[in-house]
VOVO-22552 format. One line per 3 residues: number of its first residue (from 1); their letters; for each residue x, y, z of C-alpha. Coordinates in nm, 4 decimals. Example, Ala and Ser with C-alpha at 12.3 -4.5 7.8 and 13.67 -1.06 7.14 Angstrom:
1> as> 1.2300/-0.4500/0.7800 ~ 1.3670/-0.1060/0.7140 .
# end
This chain:
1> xxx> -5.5173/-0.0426/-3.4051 ~ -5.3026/-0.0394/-3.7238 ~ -5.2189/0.3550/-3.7687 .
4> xxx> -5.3483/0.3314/-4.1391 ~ -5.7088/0.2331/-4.0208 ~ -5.6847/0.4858/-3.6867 .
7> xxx> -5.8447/0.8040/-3.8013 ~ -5.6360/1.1221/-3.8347 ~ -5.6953/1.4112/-3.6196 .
10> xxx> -5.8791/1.6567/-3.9113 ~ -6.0505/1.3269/-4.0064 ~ -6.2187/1.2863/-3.6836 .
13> xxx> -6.3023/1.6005/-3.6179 ~ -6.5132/1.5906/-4.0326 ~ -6.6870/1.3130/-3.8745 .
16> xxx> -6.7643/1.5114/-3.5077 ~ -6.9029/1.7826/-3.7302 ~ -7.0661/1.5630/-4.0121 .
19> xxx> -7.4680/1.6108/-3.9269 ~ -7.4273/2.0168/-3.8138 ~ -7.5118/2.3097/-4.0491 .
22> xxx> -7.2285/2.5836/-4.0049 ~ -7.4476/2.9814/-3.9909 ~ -7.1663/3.1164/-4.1396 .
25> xxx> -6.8970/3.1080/-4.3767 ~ -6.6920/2.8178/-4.2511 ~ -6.3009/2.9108/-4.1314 .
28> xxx> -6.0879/2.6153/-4.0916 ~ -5.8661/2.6670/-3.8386 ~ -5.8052/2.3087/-3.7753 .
31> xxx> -5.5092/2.2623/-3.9560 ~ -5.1671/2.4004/-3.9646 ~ -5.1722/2.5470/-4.3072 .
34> xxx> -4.9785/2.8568/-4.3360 ~ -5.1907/3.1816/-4.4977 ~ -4.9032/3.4089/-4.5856 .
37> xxx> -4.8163/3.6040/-4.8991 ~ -4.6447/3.4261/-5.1198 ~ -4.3042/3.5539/-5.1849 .
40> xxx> -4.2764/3.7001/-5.5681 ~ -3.8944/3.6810/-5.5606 ~ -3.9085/3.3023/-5.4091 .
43> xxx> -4.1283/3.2433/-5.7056 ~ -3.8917/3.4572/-5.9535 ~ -3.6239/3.1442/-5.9098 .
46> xxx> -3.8838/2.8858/-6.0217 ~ -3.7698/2.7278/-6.4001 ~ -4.0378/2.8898/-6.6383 .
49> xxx> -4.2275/2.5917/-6.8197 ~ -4.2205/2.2651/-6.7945 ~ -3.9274/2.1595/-6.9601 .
52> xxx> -3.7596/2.1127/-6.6292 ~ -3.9616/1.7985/-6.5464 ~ -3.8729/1.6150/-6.8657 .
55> xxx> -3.5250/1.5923/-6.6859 ~ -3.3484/1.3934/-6.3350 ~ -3.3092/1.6530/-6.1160 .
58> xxx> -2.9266/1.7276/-6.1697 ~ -2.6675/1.6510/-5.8510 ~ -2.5292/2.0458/-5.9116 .
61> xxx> -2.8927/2.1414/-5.8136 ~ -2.9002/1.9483/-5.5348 ~ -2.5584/2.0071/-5.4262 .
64> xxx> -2.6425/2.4258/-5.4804 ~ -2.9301/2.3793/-5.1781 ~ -2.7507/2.1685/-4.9771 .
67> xxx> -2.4538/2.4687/-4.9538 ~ -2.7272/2.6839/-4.9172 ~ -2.8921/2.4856/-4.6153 .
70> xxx> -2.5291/2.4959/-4.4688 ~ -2.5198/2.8848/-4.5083 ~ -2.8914/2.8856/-4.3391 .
73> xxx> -2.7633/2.6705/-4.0384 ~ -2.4315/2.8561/-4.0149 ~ -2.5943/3.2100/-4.0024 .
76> xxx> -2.9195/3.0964/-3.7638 ~ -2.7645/2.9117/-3.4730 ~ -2.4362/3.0847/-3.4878 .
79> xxx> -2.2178/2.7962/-3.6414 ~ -1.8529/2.7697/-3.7826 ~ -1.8960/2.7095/-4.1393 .
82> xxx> -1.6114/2.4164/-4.0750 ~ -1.8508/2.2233/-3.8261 ~ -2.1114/2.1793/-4.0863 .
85> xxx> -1.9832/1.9399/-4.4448 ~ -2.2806/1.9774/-4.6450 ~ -2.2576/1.6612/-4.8280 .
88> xxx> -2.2101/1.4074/-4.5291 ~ -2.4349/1.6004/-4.2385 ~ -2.7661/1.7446/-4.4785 .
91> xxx> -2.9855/1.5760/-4.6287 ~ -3.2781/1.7107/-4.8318 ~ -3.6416/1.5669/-4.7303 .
94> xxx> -3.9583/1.6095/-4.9691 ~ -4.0995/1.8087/-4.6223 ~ -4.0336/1.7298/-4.3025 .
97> xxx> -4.3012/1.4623/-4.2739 ~ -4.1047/1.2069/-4.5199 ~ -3.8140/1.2675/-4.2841 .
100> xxx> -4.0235/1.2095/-3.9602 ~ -4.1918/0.8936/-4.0869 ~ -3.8819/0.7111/-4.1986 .
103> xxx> -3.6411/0.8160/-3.9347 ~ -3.7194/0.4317/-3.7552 ~ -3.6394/0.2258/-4.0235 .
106> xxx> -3.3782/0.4531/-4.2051 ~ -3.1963/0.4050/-3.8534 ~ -3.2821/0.0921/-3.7216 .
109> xxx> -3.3136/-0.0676/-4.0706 ~ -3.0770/-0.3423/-3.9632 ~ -3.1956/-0.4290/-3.6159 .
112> xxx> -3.5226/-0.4574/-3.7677 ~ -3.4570/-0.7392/-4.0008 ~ -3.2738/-0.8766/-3.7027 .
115> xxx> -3.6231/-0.8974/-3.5271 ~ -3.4534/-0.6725/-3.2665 ~ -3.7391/-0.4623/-3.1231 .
118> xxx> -3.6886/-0.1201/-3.0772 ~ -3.8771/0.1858/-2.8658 ~ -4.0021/0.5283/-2.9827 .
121> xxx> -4.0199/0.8334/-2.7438 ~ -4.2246/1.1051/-2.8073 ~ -4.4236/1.4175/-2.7130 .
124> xxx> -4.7792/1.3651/-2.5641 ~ -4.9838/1.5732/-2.7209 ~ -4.7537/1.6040/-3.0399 .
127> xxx> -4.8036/1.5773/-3.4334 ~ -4.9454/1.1938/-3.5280 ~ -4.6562/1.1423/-3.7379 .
130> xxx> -4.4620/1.0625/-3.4664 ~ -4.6875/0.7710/-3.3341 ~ -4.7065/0.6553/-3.6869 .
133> xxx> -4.3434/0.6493/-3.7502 ~ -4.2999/0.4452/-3.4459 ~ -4.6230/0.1982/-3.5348 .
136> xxx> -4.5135/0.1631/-3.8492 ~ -4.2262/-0.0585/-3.7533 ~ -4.4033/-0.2031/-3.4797 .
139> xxx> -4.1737/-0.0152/-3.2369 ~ -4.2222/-0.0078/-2.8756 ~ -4.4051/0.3752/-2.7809 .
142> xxx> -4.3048/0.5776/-2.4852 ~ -4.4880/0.9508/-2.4093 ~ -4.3203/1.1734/-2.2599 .
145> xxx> -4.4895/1.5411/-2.1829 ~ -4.3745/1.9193/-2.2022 ~ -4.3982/1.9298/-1.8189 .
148> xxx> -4.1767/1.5807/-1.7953 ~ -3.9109/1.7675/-1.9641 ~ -3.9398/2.0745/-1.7879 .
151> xxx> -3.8777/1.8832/-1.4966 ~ -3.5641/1.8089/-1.6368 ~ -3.4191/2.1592/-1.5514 .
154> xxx> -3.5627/2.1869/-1.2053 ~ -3.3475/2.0812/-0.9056 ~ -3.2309/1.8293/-1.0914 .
157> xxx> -3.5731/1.6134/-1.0985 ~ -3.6591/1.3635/-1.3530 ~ -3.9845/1.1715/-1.3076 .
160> xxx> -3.9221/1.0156/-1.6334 ~ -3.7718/0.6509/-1.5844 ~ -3.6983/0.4673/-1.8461 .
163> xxx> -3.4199/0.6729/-2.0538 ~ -3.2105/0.3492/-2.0596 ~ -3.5035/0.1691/-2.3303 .
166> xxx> -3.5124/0.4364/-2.5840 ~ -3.3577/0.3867/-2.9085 ~ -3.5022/0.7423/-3.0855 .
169> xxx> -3.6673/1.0307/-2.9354 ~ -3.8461/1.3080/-3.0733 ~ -3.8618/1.6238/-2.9612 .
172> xxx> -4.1091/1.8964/-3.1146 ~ -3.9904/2.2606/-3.0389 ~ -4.1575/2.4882/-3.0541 .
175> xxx> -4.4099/2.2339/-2.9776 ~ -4.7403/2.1722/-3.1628 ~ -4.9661/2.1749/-3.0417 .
178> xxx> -4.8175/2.3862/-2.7020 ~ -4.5825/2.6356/-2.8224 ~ -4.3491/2.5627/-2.5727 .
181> xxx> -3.9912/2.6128/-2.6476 ~ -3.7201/2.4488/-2.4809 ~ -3.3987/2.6372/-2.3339 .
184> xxx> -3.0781/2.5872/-2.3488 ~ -3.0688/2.3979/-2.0679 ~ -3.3181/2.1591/-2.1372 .
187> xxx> -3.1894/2.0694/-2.4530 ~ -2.8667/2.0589/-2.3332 ~ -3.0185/1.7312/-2.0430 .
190> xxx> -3.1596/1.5800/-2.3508 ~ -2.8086/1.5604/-2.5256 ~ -2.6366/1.4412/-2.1943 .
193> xxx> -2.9034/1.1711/-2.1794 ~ -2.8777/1.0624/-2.5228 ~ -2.4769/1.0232/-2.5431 .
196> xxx> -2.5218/0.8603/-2.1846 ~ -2.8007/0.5781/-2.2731 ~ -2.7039/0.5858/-2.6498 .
199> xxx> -3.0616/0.6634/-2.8281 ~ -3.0776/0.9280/-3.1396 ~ -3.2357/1.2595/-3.0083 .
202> xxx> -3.4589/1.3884/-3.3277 ~ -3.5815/1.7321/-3.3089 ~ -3.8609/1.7957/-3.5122 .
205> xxx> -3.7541/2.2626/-3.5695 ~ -3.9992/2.3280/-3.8548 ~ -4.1874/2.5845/-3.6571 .
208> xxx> -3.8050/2.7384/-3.5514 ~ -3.8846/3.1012/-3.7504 ~ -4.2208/3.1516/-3.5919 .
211> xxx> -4.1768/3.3936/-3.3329 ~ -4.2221/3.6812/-3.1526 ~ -3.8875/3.9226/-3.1921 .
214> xxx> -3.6488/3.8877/-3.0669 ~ -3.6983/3.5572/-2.8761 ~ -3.5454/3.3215/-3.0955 .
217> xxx> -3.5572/2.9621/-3.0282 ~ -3.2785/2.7803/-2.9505 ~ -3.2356/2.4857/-3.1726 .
220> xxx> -3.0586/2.1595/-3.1145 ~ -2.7905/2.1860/-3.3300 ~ -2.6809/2.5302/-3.1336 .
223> xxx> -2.7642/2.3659/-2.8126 ~ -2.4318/2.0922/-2.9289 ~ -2.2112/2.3316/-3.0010 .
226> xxx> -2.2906/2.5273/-2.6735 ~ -2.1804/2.1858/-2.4778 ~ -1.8926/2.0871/-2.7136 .
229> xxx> -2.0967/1.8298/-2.9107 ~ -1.9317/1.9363/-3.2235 ~ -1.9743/1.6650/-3.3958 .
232> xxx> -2.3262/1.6688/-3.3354 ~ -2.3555/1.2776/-3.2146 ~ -2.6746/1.1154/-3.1510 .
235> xxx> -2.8353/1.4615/-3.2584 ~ -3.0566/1.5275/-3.5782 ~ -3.2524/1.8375/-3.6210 .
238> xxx> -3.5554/1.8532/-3.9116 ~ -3.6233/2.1770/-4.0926 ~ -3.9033/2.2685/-4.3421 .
241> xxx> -4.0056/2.5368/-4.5811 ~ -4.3381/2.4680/-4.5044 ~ -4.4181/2.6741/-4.1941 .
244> xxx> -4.1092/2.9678/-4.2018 ~ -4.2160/2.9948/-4.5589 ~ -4.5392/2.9821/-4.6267 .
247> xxx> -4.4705/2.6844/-4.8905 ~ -4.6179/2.3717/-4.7465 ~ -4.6851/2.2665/-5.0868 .
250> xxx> -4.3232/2.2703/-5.2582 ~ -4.2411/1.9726/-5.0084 ~ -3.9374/2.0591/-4.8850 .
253> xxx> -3.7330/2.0065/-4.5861 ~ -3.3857/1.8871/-4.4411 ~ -3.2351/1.6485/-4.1819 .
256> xxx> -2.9089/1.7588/-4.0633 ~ -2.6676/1.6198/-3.7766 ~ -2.4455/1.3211/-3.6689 .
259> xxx> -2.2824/1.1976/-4.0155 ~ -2.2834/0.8469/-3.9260 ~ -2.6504/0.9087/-3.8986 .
262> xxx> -2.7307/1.1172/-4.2222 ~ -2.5722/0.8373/-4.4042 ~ -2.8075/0.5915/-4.3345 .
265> xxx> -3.1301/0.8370/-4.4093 ~ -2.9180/0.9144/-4.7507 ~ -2.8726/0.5383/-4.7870 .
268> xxx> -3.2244/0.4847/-4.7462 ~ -3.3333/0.7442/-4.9441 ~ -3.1656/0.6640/-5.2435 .
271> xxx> -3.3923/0.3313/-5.2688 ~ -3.7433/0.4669/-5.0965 ~ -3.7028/0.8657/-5.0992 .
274> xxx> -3.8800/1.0900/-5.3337 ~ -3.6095/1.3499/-5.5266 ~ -3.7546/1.6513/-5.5304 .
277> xxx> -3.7737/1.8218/-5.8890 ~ -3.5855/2.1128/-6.0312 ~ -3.8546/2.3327/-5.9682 .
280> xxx> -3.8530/2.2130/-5.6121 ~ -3.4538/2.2539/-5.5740 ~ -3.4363/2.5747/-5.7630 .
283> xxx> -3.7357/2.7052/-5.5679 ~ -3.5692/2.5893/-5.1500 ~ -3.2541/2.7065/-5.2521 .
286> xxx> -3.4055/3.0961/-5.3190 ~ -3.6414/3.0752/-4.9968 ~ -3.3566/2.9706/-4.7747 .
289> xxx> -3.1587/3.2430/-4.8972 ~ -3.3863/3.4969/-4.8449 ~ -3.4993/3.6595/-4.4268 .
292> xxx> -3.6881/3.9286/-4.5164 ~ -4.0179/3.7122/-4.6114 ~ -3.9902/3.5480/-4.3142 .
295> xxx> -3.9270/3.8611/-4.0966 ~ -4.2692/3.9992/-4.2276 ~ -4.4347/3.6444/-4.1955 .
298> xxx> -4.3861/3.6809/-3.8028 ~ -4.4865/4.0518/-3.8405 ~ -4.8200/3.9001/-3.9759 .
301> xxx> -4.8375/3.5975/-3.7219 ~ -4.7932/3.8514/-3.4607 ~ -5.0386/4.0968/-3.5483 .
304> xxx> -5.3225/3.8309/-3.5415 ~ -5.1856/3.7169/-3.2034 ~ -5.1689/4.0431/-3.0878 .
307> xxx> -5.6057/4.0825/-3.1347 ~ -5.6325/3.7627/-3.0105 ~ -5.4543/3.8434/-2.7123 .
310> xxx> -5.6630/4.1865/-2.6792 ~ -6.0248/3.9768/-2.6540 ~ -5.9252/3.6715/-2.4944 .
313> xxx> -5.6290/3.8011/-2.2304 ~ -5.8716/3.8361/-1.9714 ~ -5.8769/3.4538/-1.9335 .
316> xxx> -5.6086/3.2629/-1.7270 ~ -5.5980/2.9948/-1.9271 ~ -5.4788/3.1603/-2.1937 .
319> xxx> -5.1303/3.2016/-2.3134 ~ -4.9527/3.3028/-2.6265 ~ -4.7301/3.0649/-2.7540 .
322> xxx> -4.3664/3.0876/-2.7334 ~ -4.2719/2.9635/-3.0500 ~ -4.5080/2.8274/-3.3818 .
325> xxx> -4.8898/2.9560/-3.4533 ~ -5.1144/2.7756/-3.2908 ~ -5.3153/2.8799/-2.9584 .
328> xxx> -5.3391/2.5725/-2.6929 ~ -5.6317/2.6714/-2.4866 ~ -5.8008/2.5386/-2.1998 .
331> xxx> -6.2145/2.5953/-2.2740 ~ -6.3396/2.5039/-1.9452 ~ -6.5818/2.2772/-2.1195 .
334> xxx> -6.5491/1.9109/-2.3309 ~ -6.3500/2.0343/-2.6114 ~ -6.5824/1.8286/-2.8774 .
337> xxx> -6.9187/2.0173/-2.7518 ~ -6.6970/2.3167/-2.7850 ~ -6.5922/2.2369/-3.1451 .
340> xxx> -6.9740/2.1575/-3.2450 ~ -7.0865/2.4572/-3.0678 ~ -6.8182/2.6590/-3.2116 .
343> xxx> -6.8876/2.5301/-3.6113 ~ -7.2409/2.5445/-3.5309 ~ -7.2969/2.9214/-3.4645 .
346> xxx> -7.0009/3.0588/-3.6129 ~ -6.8586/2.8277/-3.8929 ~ -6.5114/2.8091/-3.7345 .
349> xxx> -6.2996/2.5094/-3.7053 ~ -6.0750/2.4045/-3.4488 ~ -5.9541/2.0837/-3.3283 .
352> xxx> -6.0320/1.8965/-2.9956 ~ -5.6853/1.8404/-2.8027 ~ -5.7325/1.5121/-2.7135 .
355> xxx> -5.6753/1.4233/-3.0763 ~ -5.3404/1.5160/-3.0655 ~ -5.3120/1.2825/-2.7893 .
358> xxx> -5.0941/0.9098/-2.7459 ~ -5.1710/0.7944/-2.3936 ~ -5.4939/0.7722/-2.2537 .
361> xxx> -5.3296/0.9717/-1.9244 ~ -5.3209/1.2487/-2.1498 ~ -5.6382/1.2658/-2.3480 .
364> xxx> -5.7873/1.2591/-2.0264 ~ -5.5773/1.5578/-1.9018 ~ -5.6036/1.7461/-2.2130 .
367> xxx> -6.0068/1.6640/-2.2524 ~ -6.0401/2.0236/-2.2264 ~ -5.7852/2.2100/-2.4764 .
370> xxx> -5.8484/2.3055/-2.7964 ~ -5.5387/2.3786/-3.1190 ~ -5.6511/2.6785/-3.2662 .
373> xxx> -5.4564/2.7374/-3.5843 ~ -5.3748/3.1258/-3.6165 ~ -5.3560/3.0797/-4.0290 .
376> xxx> -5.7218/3.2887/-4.0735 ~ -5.6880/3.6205/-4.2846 ~ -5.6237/3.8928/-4.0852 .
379> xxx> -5.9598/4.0854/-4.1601 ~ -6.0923/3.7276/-4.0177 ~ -5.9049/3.7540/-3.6475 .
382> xxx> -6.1586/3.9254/-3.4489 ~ -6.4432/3.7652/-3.5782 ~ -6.2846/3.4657/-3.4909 .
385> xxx> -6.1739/3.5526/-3.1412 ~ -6.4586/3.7008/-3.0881 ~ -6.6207/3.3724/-3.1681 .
388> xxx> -6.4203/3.2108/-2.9387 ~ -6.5183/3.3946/-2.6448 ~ -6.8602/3.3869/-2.7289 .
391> xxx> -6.8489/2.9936/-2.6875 ~ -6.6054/2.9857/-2.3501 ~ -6.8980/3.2520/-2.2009 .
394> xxx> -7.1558/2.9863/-2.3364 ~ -7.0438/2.7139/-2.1627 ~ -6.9250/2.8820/-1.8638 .
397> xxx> -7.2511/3.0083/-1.7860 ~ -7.4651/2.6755/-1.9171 ~ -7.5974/2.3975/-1.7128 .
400> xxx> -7.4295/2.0567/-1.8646 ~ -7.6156/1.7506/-1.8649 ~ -7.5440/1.4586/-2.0488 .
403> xxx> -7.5202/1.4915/-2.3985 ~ -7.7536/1.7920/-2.3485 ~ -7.7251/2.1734/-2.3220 .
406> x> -7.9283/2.3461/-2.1145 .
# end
């Protein structure tokens, strides 16, 4: 099936939930939208009026955020200012979506027309983008899961086989829908691989500030200079305002990496890319400056984890995640009844795991796990969890039978 006709996840799960009647107030927690305060002094920076978009974005704008993405880079992952040119290894995405979606054909552009097929890896569960990306260009489609490349970094196994056929990988960390992060040393296997078989390693960072203190994530770009990859070959690492900030709706991102590599996205993008505004450049280049919004963002992610935590700790399935805001939880139960019964009784919204899923291995294996978005209000949290546990206590206690609920 063509992507474009393949339901997306939150689509699906409108159409599980279609015929039921919610008792309550309904709390979506099936999507990754960010509920933060919006940042007054981010805002501050925005061009009054509307003047602004009577006007091309001017080059000084852009080249303003791109120095400022540098500065961002330099500061987070502990970079030499030298090892970054902002010109030749950024480049500015409308949100990190555009970026994921073209990174195929922006880099295989050529061996495309050629006919030359190409092959995709990527996470299993992961974000849909990723399939779509690779579908799009009617790439070849490898999975490869969290645990495959955890394996990497233990006694040396590696019950993945076929590095040598991948042309781009992605790599989602922290990972949605998990919130696994990878260490040091996995990412650094990841770069050996791809100088050694010669594929583009992608990692997809736009949950990077979402954290609890003072566990930062590693990020790729840190993980290159920590091997002596200074040039950061094969390597490209996706950013967004969208989750660190709280502004999934300026559309706003960056690519930065290999320069041989940004050049084609920029070459792309100058023909099929969408400039962001003034309002948009003015707007990234004040919340990339700025930590302390994002310091009390995780403050506010990790007091809603933190009552989670306190009603549903007591089961062993669950774990916080390491990086990112959603909860990956094993219900003990098909994770569509689940959903149903969960909308049903209580009006909340979270989506089925299997949704998230590529292979059919792994929507089997993940039949079970629900995303659960932590983006509710905080005065929501513990009727949500509390929710939650009602419905795992349901099921664990009630007689299954078909289609039926004893």
């Amino acid at each position: 099936m063509h992507f474009a006709e393949r339901l997306y996840p939150q689509a699906k799960l409108e159409n599980l939930l279609s015929a039921i009647s919610p008792a309550r107030n309904v709390i979506d927690l099936s999507v990754g939208e960010p509920n933060v305060p919006l940042n007054q002094q981010i805002l501050s920076h925005i061009p009054d009026g509307f003047e602004a978009l009577a006007r091309y974005p001017k080059a000084s704008l852009q080249q303003a955020l791109l120095n400022t993405i540098r500065d961002w880079l330099c500061k987070r992952y502990s970079l030499d200012e030298s090892s970054i040119d902002a010109q030749s290894q950024i480049a500015v995405l409308a949100g990190s979506r555009e970026g994921i979606f073209m990174m195929p054909i922006a880099l295989f552009n050529r061996e495309l027309q050629q006919g030359l097929p190409i092959t995709v890896a990527m996470p299993d569960p992961g974000y849909p983008i990723y399939q779509a990306s690779a579908e799009n260009v009617g790439a070849n489609i490898y999975c490869i899961t969290q645990a495959q490349i955890a394996q990497l970094t233990l006694n040396g196994s590696d019950t993945f086989a076929n590095w040598a056929d991948i042309d781009l990988m992605f790599v989602c960390s922290p990972n949605n829908p998990t919130g696994e992060v990878l260490t040091i040393q996995q990412w650094t296997c990841l770069i050996a691989l791809a100088k050694k078989h010669q594929f583009v390693l992608v990692a997809d960072e736009c949950y990077s500030e979402i954290y609890a203190e003072p566990f930062k994530p590693v990020g790729l770009l840190e993980a290159c200079k920590h091997i002596g990859n200074d040039s950061f070959e094969n390597c490209l690492a996706i950013h967004s305002l969208s989750k660190r900030s709280g502004l999934p709706g300026l559309r706003s991102g960056f690519v930065a990496g290999d320069t041989k590599l940004i050049k084609l996205i920029q070459g792309y993008r100058n023909y099929h890319g969408v400039s962001l505004s003034p309002i948009q450049l003015k707007g990234s280049e004040a919340a990339w400056s700025d930590e302390q919004h994002v310091a009390i963002n995780r403050a506010i992610y990790q007091e809603k984890f933190d009552v989670f935590t306190e009603f549903l700790g007591e089961y062993s399935a669950y774990e916080l995640p390491q990086g990112g805001f959603y909860i990956w939880l094993d219900v003990g139960c098909d994770s569509e009844k689940f959903c149903q019964h969960l909308y049903q009784h209580y009006g909340v919204k979270v989506l089925p795991g299997h949704y998230l899923a590529v292979s059919d291995e792994v929507k089997h294996a993940v039949r079970q796990y629900v995303r659960v978005a932590v983006v509710c209000h905080k005065g929501e949290v513990e009727q949500v969890a509390t929710a939650i546990k009602k419905s795992i206590a349901f099921f664990s206690h009630s007689n299954v039978v078909g289609d039926h609920v004893a």
